[in-house]
Every structure is written in C-alpha cells, then in structure tokens.
N, C-alpha and C positions, 0 to 999 in steps of 0.2 A: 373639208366643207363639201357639204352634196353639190353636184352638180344644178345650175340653175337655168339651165337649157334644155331643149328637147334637142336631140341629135339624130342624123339620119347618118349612119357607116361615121364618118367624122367631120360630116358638112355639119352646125348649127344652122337652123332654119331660120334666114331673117324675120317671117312671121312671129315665130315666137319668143325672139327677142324681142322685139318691138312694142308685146304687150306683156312682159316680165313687170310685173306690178313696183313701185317706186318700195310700196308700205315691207315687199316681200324683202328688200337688197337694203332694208334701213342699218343693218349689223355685218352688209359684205365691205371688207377692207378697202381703202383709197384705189389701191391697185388693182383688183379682181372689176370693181367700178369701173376703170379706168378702160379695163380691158373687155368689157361687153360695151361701153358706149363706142371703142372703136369699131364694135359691129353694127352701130346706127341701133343700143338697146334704147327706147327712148325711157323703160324703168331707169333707165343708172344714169340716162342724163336727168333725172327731173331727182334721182335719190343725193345725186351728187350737187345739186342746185340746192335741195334742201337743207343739205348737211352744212353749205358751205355760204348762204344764201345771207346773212345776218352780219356775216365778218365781212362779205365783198362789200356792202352797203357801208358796213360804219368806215370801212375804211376809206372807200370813195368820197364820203362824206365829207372825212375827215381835211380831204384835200378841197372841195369843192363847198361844202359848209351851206348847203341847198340840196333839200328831199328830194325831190323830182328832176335833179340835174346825177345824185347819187343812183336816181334808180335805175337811170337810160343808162349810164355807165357803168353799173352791174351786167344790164341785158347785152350791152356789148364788150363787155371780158367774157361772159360763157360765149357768146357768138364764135369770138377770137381763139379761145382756148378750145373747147369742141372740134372748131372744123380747122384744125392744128394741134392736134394730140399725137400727130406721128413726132411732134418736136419736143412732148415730154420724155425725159430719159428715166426710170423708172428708180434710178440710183438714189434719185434725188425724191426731195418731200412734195407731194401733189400738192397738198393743202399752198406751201410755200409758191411752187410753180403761178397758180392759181392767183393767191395774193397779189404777188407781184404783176402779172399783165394786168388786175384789175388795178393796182397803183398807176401803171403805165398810161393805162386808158381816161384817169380821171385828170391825169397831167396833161395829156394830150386834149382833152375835153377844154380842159382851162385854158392851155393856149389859144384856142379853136375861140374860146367865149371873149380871150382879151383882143384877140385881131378884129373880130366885127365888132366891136363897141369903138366907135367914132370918140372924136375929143370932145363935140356936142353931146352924145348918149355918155358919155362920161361922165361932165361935170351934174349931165341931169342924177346919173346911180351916184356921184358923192351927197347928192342933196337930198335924194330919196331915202339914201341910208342913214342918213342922220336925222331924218325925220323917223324912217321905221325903226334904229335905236333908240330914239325918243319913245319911241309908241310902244316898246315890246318891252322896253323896262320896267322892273316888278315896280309895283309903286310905292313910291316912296316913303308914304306912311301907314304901311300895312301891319297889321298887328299880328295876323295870325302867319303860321307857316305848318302847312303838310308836306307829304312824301312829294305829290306831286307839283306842288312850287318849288321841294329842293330838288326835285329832279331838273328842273325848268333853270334854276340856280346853276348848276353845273353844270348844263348841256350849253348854256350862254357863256359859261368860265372857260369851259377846252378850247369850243369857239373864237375863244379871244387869243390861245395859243401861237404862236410861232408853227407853222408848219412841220416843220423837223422834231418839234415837239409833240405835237398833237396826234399824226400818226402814233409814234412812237407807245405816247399814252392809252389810244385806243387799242394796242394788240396787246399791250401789257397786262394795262389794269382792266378794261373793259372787255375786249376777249378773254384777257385771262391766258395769254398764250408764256409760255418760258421765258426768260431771256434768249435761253439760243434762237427758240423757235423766230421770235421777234426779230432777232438780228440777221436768221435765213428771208424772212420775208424782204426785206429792208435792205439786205445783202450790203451790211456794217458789222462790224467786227463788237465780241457782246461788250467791252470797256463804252463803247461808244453809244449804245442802247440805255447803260445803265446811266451815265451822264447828262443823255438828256431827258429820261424817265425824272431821273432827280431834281432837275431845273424845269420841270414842266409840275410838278409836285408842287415844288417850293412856288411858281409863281399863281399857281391855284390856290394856293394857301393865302397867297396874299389878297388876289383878288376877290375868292369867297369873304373874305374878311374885310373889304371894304364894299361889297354888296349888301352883307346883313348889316354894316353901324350904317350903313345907308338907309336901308329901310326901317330900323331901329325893331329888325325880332324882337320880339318876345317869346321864350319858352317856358311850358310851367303856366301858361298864363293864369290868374286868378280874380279872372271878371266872370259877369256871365253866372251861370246855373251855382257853378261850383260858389261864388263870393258870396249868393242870395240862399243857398245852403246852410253854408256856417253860421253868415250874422243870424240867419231867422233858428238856427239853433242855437245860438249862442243867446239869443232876447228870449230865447222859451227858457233855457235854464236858468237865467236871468227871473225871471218872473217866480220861478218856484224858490228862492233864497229870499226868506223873511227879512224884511227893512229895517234898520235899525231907526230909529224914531231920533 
C-alpha cells in the first residue's frame, strides 16, 4: 500500500495528516486507520466513524431502544475509544474492540437514566408508555401493508426482545456479522450466541404473528383499481355473448 503521508527524513507531518481526506482511507485496513488516528489523522477518525458508524447505533440502540439516547452514546464510545487507542492491542479485532465500549457505554448510559428517574417520574414513564404503546401501535384495522409498515412491524418486535437477545439479534442478522464475530463482540462463547439468536427468532416469529392476525393483513389485496378492472372486463365480455331468449 502506498504511503498515505507526506514525510520529512521520518517525521510525518501532523499538518498533513490532519487533512488526509476520510473519501481517500475509505479501503485503508482497521489497522493502518488505527495507526494514523494515533497521529491525531482527523481522515482515519471520521473514515473509521463512517465505517463503523451504523453498527455502534443499532447496537446502542439495541440496549437503550431510544434514537437520540443511541446517538449521544455512539458520540461517546468514539470519545472514549479515540483518546484511548494506546489500550487497543492490535492482536485483537478493532471492529470488536470498538463494539464492546460502545455496549459498555449504552449500559452505563442506562444506569445513569434509571438513577435519576425518581419513583414519582416513574410511575408517570409507566403511564406514559402505555399511552405511547397505545398511540404507536399499527392500527388495528388496517388493510393494507408496505415495506415500510413491515419495517415498522419488526423494529417494534426486536424492541420487545429480552435484552440478551436483542443485541445478539442485531450483530447477527441485522449487521450481518458471523457468529464468531458476534460472540468477539459480546465476549460469549459462539454455543451461547447461537442459542440465543434462536430464541430471539423463535419469539419474533410468534410476536409478528400475533401483530399481523391483530391487524387482520391482507396480502394480494383485491379491492380497489384492480376488483373495478376485472368486473368492468368481465360485463364488457359479458355484453358481447349473445342471450339466449
């Protein structure tokens, strides 16, 4: 790989690390990244933000199950892991490293949110949540369903996961990451990843399943354009077959 620095004798010049473009290091390894952000490249921190920027979220998510609580605890696992890169050991998987303080951070966030909620702010968020469960559920007698109401479907189904599950779920199926890889982040042995991937499966299955006889889907529907279609072809060809008297 060509060199991605300007060099003087064998100083690299923090100037021009600094402005190494993100778009230029989109294809330099975990490691080579790893090793110009320790020189403060702000390219490899924002290339390694991007790369990694989508799996910190859903995972924080995953634990925290609130957008704008996911996304302050993304900004503070790069915080954490950036100005403490001398404590990755290079042996190990970055990606993994990386996951895990962001897990760290969304657990410790969660603590941090149950200590200040009083037993009055409490009982008022159990009452609020089951008004906005109330409010955000698909309705009841909806006829139609798209991409983006089943997307809406299953983002409320994980949501309803068992924690140990739900992570699990999201680096699985929803990154998309191996079982090993899942079980490096998770730092579980992979019998134990695959066990709860399967009972997070199984109880998705049940729950989509009593979402859509709740709302009574319909797929295929056959109202609308398509039903005034047929009949009005079906009375045209009708009209040309001579009547028997």
């Amino acid at each position: 790989m060509a060199d991605l620095t300007t060099r003087t004798g064998s100083t690299t010049k923090p100037s021009t690390l600094r402005k190494t473009s993100a778009a230029s290091l989109a294809d330099v390894p975990d490691r080579s990244l790893v090793e110009l952000a320790r020189k403060k490249s702000d390219g490899a921190f924002e290339a390694l933000m991007r790369r990694y920027n989508r799996r910190l979220f859903r995972v924080a998510r995953s634990i925290l199950r609130d957008d704008s609580a996911a996304e302050d605890t993304v900004q503070e696992a790069y915080i954490r892991a950036f100005t403490h890169l001398d404590k990755y050991k290079p042996t190990g998987s970055f990606a993994a490293w990386l996951t895990r303080i962001a897990l760290n951070e969304a657990l410790m966030n969660r603590r941090r949110q149950r200590k200040e909620v009083s037993l009055h702010d409490l009982d008022e968020t159990v009452l609020n949540d089951e008004r906005i469960d109330g409010a955000d559920a698909p309705e009841a007698h909806s006829e139609t369903f798209d991409a983006g109401h089943a997307r809406r479907l299953l983002e409320h189904a994980v949501d309803k996961l068992p924690e140990h599950f739900r992570t699990v779920f999201i680096l699985r199926e929803v990154e998309q990451l191996s079982i090993n890889d899942t079980a490096a982040c998770l730092r579980l042995n992979t019998a134990t990843v695959k066990t709860r991937l399967h009972r997070a499966q199984q109880r998705l299955r049940v729950e989509l399943t009593r979402q859509l006889r709740r709302e009574r889907i319909s797929i295929f529907d056959f109202d609308g354009e398509r039903c005034d279609r047929i009949v009005f072809a079906v009375l045209t060809r009708l009209t040309a077959i001579p009547r028997v008297s």
